[in-house]
VOMAR-88004 format. One record per residue (C-alpha): x, y, z; residue in three letters. Coordinates in pm, whole numbers, plus 50000, padded with zeros to 5 digits. Each point is the difference from the previous one (the first is absolute). Layout:
N
{u=X | v=Y | w=Z | base=ala}
...
//
This chain:
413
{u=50000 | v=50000 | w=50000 | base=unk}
{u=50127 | v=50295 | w=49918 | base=unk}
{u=50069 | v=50282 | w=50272 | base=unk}
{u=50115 | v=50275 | w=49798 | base=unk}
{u=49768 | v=50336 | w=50071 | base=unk}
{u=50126 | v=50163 | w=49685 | base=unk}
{u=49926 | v=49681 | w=49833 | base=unk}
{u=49665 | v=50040 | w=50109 | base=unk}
{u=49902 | v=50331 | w=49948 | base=unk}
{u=49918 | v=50053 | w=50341 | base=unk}
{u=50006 | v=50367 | w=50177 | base=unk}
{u=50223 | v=50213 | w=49978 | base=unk}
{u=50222 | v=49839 | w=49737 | base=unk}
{u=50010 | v=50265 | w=49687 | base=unk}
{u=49838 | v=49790 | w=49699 | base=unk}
{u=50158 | v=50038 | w=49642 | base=unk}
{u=49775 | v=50285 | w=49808 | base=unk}
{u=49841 | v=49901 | w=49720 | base=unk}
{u=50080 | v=50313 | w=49755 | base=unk}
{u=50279 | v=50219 | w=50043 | base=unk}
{u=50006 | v=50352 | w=50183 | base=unk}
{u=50097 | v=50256 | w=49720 | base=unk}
{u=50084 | v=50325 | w=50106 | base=unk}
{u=49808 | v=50359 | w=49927 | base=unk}
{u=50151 | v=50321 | w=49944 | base=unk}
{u=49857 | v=50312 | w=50220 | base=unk}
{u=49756 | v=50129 | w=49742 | base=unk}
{u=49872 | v=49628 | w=49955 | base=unk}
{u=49970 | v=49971 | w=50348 | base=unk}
{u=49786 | v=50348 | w=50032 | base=unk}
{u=49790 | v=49914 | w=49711 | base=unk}
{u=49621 | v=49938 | w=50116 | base=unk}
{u=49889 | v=49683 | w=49928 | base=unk}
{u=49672 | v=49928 | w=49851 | base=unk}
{u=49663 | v=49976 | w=50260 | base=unk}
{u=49751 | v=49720 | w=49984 | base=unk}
{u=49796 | v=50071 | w=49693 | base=unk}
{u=49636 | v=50047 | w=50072 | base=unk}
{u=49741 | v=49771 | w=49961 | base=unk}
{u=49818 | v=49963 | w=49689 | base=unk}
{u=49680 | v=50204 | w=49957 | base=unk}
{u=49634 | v=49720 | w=50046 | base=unk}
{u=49805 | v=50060 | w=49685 | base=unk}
{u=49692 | v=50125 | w=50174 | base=unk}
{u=50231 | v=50304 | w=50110 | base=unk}
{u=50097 | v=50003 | w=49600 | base=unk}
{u=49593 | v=50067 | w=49890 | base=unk}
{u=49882 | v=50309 | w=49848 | base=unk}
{u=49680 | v=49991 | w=50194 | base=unk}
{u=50183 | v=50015 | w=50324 | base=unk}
{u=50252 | v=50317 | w=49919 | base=unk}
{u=49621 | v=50149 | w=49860 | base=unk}
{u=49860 | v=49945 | w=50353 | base=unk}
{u=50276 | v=50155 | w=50150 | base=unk}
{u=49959 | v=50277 | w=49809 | base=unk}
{u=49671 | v=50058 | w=50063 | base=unk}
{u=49989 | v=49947 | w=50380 | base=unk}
{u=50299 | v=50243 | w=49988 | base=unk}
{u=49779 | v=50283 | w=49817 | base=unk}
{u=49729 | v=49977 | w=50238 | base=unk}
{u=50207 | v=50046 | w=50273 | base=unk}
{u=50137 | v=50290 | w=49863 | base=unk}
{u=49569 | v=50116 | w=49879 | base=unk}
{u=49919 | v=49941 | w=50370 | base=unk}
{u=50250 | v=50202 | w=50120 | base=unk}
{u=49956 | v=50271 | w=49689 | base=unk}
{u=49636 | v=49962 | w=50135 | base=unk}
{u=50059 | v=50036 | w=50367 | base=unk}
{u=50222 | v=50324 | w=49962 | base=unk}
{u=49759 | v=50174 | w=49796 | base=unk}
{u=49743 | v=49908 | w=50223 | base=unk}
{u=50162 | v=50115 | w=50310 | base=unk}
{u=50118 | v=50369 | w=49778 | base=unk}
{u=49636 | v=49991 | w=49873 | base=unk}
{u=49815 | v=50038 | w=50332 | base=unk}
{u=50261 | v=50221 | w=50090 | base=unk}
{u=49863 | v=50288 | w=49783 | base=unk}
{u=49668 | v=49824 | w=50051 | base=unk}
{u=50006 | v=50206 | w=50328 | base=unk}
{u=50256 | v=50232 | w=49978 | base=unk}
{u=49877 | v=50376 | w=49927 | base=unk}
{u=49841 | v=50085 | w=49733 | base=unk}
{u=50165 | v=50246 | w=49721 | base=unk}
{u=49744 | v=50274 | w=50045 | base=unk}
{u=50103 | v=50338 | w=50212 | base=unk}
{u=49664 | v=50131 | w=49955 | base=unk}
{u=49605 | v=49880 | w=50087 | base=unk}
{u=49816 | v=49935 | w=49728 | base=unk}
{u=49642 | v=49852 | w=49908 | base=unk}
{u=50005 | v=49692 | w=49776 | base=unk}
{u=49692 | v=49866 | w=49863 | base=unk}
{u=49920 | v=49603 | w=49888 | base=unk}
{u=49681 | v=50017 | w=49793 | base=unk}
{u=49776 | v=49659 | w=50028 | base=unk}
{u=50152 | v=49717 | w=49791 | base=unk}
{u=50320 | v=50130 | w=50031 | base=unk}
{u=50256 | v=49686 | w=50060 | base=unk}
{u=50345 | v=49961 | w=50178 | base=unk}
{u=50209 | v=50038 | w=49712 | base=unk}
{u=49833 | v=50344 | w=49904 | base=unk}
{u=50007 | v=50114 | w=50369 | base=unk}
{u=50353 | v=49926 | w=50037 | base=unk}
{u=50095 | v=50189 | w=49606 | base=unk}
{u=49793 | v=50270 | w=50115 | base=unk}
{u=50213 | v=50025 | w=50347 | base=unk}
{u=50281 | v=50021 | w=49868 | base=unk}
{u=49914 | v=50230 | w=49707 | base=unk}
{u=49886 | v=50233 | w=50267 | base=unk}
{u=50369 | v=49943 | w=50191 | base=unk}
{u=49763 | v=49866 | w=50295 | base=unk}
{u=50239 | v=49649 | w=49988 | base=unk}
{u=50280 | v=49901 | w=49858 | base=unk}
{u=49944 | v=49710 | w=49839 | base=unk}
{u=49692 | v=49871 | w=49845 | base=unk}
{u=50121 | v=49609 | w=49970 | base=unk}
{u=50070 | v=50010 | w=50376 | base=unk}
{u=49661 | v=50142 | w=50110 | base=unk}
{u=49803 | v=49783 | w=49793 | base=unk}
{u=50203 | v=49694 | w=50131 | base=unk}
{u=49974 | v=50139 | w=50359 | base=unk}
{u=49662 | v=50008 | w=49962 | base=unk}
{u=49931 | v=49685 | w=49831 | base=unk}
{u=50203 | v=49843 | w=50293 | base=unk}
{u=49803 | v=50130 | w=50256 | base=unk}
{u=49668 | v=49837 | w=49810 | base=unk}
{u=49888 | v=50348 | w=49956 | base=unk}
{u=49984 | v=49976 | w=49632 | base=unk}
{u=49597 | v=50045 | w=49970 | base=unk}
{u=49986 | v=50181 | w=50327 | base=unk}
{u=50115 | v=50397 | w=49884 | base=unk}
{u=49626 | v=50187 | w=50001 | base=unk}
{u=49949 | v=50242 | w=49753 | base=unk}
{u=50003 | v=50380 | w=50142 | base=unk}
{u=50197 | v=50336 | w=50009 | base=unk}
{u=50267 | v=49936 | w=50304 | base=unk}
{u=50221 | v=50269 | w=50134 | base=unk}
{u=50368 | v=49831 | w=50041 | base=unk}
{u=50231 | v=50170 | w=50267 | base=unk}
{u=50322 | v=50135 | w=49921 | base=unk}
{u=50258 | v=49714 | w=49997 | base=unk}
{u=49731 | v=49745 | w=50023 | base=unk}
{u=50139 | v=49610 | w=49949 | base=unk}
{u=49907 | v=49806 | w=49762 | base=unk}
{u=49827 | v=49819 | w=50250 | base=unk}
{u=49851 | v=50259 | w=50133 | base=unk}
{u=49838 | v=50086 | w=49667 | base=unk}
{u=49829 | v=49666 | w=49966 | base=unk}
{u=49879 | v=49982 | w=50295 | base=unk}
{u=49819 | v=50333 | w=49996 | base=unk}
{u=49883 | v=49886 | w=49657 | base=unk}
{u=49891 | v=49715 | w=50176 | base=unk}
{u=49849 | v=50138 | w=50289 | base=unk}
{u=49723 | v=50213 | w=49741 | base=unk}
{u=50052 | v=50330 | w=50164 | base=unk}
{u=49945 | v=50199 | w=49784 | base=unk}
{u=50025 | v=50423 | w=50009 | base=unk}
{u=49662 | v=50110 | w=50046 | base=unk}
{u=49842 | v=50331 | w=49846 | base=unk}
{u=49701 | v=50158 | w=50157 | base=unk}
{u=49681 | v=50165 | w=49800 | base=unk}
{u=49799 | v=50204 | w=50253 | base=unk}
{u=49661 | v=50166 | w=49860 | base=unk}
{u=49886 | v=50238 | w=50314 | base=unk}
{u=49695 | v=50033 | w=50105 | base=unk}
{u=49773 | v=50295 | w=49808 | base=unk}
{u=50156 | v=49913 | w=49648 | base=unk}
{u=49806 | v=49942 | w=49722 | base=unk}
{u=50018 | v=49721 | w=49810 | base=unk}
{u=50157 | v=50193 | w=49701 | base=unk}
{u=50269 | v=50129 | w=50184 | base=unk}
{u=50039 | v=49698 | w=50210 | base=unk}
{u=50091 | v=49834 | w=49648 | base=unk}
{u=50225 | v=50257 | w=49917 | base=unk}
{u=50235 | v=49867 | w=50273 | base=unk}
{u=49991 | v=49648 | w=49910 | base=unk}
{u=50098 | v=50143 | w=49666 | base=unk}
{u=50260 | v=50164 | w=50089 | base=unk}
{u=50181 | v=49731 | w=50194 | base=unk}
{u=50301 | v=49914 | w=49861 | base=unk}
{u=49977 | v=49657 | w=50128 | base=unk}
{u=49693 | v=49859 | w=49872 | base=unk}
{u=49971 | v=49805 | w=49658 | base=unk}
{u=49751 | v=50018 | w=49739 | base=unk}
{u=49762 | v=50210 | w=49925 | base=unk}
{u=49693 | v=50165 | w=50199 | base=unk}
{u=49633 | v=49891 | w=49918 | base=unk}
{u=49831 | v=50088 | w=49706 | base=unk}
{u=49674 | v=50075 | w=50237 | base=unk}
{u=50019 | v=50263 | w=50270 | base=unk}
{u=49817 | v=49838 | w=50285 | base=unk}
{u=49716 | v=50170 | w=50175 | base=unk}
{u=50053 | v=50297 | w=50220 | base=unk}
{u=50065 | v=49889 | w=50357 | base=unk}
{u=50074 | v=49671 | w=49909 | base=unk}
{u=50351 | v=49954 | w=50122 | base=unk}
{u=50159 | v=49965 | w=50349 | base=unk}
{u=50175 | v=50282 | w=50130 | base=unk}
{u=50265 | v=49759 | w=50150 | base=unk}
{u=50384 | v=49929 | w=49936 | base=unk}
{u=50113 | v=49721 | w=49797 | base=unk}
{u=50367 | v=49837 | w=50018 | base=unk}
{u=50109 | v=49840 | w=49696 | base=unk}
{u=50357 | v=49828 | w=49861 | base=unk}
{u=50081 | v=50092 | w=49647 | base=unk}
{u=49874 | v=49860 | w=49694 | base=unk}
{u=49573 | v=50057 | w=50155 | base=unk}
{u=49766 | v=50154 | w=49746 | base=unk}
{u=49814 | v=50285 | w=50028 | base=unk}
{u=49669 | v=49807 | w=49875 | base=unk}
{u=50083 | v=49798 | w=50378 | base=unk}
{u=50040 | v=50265 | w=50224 | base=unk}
{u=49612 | v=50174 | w=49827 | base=unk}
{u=49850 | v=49655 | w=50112 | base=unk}
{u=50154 | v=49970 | w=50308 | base=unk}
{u=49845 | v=50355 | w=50091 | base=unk}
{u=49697 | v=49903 | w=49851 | base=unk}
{u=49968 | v=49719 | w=50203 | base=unk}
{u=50087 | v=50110 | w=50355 | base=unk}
{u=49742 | v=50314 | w=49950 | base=unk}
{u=49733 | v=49755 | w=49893 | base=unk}
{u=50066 | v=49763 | w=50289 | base=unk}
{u=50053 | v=50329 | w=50243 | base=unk}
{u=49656 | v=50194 | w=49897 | base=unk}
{u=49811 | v=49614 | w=50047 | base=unk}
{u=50149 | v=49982 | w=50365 | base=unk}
{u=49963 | v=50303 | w=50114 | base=unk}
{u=49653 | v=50045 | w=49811 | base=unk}
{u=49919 | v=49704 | w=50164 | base=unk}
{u=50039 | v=50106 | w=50365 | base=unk}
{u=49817 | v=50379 | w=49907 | base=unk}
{u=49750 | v=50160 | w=50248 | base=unk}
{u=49633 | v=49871 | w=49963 | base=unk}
{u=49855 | v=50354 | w=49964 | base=unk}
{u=50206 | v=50135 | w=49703 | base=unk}
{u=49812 | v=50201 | w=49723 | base=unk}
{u=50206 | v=49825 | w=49716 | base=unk}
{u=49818 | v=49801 | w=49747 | base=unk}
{u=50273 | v=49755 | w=49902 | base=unk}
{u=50379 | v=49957 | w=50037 | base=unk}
{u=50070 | v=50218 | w=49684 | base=unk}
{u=49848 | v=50333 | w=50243 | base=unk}
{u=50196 | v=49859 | w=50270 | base=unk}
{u=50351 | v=50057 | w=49788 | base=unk}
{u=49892 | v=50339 | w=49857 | base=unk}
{u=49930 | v=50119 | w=50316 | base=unk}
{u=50293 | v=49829 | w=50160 | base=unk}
{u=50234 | v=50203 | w=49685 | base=unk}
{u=49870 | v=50327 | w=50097 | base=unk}
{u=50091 | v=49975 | w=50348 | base=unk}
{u=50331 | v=49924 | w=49933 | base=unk}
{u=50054 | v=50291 | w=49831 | base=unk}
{u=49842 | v=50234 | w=50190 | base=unk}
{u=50183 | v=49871 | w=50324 | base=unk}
{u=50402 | v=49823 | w=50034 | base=unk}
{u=49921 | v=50039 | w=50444 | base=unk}
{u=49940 | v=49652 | w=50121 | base=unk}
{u=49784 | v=50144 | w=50273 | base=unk}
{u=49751 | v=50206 | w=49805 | base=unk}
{u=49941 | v=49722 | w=49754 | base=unk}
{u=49688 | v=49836 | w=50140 | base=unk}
{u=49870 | v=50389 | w=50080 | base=unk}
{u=50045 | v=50081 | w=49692 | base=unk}
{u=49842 | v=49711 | w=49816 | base=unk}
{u=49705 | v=50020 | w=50276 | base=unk}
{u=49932 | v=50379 | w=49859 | base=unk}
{u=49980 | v=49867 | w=49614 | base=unk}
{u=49762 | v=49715 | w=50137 | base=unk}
{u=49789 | v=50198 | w=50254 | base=unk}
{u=49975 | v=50311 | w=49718 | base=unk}
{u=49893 | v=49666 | w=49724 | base=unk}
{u=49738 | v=49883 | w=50234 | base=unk}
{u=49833 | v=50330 | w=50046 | base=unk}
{u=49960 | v=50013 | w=49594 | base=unk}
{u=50302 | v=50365 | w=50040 | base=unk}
{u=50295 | v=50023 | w=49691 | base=unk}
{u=50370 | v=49870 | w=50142 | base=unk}
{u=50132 | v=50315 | w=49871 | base=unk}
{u=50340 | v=49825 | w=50008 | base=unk}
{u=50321 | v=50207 | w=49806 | base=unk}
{u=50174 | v=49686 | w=49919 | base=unk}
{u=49663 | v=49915 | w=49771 | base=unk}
{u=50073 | v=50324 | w=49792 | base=unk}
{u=50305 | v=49970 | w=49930 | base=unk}
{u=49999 | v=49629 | w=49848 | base=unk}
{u=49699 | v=50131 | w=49791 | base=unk}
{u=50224 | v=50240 | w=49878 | base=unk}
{u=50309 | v=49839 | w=49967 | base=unk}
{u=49921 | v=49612 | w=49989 | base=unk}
{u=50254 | v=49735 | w=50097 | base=unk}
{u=50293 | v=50208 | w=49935 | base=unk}
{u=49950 | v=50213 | w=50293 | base=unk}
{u=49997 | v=50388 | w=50061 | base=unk}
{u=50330 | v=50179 | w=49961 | base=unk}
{u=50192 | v=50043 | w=50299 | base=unk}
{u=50015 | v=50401 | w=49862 | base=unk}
{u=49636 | v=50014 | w=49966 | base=unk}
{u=49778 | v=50112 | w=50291 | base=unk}
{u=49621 | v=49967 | w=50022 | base=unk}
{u=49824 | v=50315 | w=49875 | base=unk}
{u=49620 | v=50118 | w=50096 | base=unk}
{u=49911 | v=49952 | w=49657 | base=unk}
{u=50105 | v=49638 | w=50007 | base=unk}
{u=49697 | v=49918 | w=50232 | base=unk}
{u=49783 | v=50128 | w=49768 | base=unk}
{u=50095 | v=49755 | w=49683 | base=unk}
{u=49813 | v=49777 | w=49962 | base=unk}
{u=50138 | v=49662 | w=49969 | base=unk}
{u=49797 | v=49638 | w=50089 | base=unk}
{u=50269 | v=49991 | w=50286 | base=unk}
{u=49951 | v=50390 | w=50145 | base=unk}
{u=49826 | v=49900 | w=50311 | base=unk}
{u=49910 | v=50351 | w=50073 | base=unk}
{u=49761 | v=49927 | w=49687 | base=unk}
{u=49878 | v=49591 | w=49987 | base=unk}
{u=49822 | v=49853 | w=50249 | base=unk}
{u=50115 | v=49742 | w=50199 | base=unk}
{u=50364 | v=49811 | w=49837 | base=unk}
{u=50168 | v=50019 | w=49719 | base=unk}
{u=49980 | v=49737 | w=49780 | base=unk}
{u=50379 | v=49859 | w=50038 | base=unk}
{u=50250 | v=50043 | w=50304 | base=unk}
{u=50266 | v=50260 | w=49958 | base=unk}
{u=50283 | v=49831 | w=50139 | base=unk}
{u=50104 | v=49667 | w=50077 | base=unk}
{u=49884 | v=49993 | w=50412 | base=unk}
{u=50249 | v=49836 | w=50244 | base=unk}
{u=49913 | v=49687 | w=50285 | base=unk}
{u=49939 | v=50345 | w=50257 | base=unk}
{u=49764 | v=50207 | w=49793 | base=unk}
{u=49814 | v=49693 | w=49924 | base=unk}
{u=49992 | v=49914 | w=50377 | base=unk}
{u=49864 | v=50331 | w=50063 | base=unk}
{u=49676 | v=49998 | w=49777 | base=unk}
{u=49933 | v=49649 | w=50108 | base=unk}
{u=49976 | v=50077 | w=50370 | base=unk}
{u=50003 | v=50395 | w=50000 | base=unk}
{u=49978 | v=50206 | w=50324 | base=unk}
{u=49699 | v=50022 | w=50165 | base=unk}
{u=49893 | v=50366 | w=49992 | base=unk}
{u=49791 | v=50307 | w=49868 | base=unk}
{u=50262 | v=50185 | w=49811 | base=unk}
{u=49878 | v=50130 | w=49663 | base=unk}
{u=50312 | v=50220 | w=49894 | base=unk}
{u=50394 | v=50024 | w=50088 | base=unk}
{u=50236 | v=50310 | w=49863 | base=unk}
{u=50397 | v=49950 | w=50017 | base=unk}
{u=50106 | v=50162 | w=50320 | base=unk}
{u=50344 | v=50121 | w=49831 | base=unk}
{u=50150 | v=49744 | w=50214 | base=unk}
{u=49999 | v=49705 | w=49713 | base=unk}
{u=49685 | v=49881 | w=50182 | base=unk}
{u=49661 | v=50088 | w=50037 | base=unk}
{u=49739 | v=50131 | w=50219 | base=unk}
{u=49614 | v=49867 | w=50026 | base=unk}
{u=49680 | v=50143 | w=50033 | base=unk}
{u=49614 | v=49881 | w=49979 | base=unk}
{u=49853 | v=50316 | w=49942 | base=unk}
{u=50013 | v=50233 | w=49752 | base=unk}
{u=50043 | v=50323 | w=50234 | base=unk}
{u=50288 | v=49809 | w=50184 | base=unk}
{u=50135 | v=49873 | w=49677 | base=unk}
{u=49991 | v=50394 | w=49834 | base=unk}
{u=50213 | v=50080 | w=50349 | base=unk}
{u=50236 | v=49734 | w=49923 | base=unk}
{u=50062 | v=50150 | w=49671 | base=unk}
{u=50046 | v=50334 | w=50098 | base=unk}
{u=50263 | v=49934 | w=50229 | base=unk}
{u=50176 | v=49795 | w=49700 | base=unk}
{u=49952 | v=50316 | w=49787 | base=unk}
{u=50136 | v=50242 | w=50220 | base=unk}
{u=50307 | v=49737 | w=50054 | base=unk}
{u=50020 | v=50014 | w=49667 | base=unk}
{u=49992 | v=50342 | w=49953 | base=unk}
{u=50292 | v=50057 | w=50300 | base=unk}
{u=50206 | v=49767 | w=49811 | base=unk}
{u=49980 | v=50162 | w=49672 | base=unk}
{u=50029 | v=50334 | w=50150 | base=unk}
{u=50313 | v=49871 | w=50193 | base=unk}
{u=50155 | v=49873 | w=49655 | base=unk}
{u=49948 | v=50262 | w=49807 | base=unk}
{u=50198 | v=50221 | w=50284 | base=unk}
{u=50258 | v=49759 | w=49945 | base=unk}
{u=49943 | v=50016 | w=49640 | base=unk}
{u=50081 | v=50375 | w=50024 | base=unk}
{u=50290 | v=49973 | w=50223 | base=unk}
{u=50151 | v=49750 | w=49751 | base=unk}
{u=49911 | v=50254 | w=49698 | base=unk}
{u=50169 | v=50321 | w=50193 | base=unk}
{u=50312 | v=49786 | w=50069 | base=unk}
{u=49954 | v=49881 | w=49603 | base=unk}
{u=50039 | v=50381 | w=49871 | base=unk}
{u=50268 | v=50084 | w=50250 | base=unk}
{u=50206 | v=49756 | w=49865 | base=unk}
{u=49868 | v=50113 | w=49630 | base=unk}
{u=49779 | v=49744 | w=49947 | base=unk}
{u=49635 | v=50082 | w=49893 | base=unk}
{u=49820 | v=49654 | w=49975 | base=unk}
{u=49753 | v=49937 | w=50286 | base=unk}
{u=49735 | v=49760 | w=50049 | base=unk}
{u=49650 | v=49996 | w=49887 | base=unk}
{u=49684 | v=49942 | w=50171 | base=unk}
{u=49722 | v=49883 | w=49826 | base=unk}
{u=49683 | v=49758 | w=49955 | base=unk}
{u=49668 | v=49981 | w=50212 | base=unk}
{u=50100 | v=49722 | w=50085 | base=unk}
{u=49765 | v=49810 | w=50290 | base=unk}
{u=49992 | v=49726 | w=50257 | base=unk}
{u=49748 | v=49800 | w=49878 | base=unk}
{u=49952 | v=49817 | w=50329 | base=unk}
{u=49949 | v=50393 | w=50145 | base=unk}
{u=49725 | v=50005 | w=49714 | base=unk}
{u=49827 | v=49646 | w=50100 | base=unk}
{u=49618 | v=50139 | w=50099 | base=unk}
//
């Protein structure tokens, strides 16, 4: 057996090598040698389809993030301040839709972009929500601001008043006149009296033809109620008398506490078969619906022309009212004041002062006269002061007095 360890092979005994060592140079030794190449690409990672997918998951990452930028920038002028320095009115007529609104907007330099309001709006589920309407949009107003006034419906409002005492001529005359209002005014005047003395709010883009039936309305629903809760005892045939009557003492009076006196003289003075000798009667016979020129006073001879509304000449009423009569006038002929009066005169005060006598009555208008009288006398020293002064500083023109002129309430026998 053999004992030998190099024989063997066994540890530590250097073993012959099998090819021989051959030496490098310094460059060869510094030279890199080549890495494990990489492993071969699978076929699957080879397809078109795949690289396609790729692609397209890549560009909608890069959409959603496009998308989420613009979003986030978007609602950022969604609610910053608006462009406009200034208020300003802005008006979205029915039918009107979000892409208009917003073109309009921006025309008017209201927004600043018409895309991102009609978006914003749209993403708010507001699309079909924006009311028609004239809107008044504060200075600096958001676009979010905007559509939610828009939203909201309040509109600007405009007011139409007709006062009591008006006529219905020249209560038309202002619902002509308001800027406002579309369309045009009725063909038909309605009848005198007809329309409530009231006032009517309104949002642009109303007709005329709506606000003359609204009027006409209320005062036929007024004249029914109140006609309906009149005195037992009145000497008025039918509700047409009861207007006339209710007309004339709304022009003879604008006092709410001599109302129901004064509509208890006309009454007591129709029951005892006497003429209303009422001024406000002459002067629509003379001047109709239009009214009496605020430069024209009432002379002696007026009384004596004869008209069919010259109460100081017809019996009992004339045949139409003479003014359109408010809710108080018509109150006051309904349930008048329960007295004996048979005349009033102006008292130079505005109001009036009542009698039910003749002899106390003719007192009552002497003391008006002779008020009259000091207050004529006392402007025409002040008219002569004012003409002295005039001609010392060399001017000559003065004023005139002139007319015989009369109170026709001082004239009421």
């Amino acid at each position: 057996m053999n004992t030998n360890a190099a024989d063997n092979g066994e540890f530590g005994q250097r073993s012959t090598p099998s090819s021989p060592i051959v030496p490098k140079t310094a460059s060869e030794a510094l030279r890199p040698e080549a890495g494990t190449p990489p492993p071969k690409r699978s076929r699957a990672s080879r397809s078109q389809f795949v690289v396609f997918m790729n692609f397209v998951i890549s560009l909608v990452m890069l959409l959603v993030l496009a998308a989420g930028f613009a979003l986030y920038f978007g609602k950022q002028e969604f609610n910053e301040p608006g462009p406009s320095a200034n208020a300003d009115t802005f008006l979205v007529k029915p039918n009107t839709g979000v892409q208009e609104i917003a073109e309009q907007l921006e025309r008017r330099g209201l927004i600043s972009d018409a895309r991102i309001f009609r978006l914003g709006v749209r993403a708010f589920g507001n699309d079909s929500a924006l009311k028609a309407g004239e809107y008044e949009i504060k200075p600096q107003a958001s676009m979010r601001d905007i559509m939610e006034l828009l939203k909201s419906g309040k509109s600007v409002m405009y007011s139409l008043t007709v006062p009591e005492g008006l006529t219905v001529e020249q209560a038309l005359q202002r619902i002509a006149d308001q800027a406002a209002l579309d369309g045009d005014m009725p063909a038909t005047i309605p009848p005198e009296g007809s329309l409530a003395t009231d006032t009517l709010r309104f949002t642009r883009g109303a007709t005329r033809q709506q606000m003359v039936d609204k009027l006409l309305a209320d005062q036929k629903k007024l004249v029914e109620d109140v006609w309906q809760r009149r005195a037992p005892d009145l000497p008025l045939a039918n509700v047409d008398d009861f207007v006339i009557l209710a007309s004339i003492v709304e022009k003879e009076t604008g006092k709410g506490d001599e109302r129901s006196r004064v509509a208890a003289v006309f009454l007591n003075r129709l029951a005892k078969g006497m003429r209303l000798q009422s001024d406000p009667t002459i002067i629509y016979g003379l001047f109709g619906g239009k009214g009496k020129p605020a430069d024209r006073p009432i002379y002696q001879s007026d009384i004596k022309k004869p008209t069919p509304y010259n109460t100081y000449l017809i019996n009992g009423l004339p045949p139409t009212p003479i003014a359109n009569p408010g809710r108080a006038a018509l109150e006051a002929v309904a349930n008048p004041s329960k007295t004996d009066d048979l005349y009033f005169v102006a008292d130079g005060t505005g109001g009036h002062v009542f009698a039910a006598t003749l002899a106390e009555h003719n007192e009552n208008v002497a003391r008006y006269r002779a008020l009259q009288k000091k207050l004529a006398d006392e402007a025409a020293k002040a008219g002569a002061a004012k003409a002295d002064a005039a001609k010392v500083e060399g001017q000559t023109d003065a004023p005139v007095d002139g007319g015989d002129d009369v109170d026709a309430g001082a004239a009421a026998q």
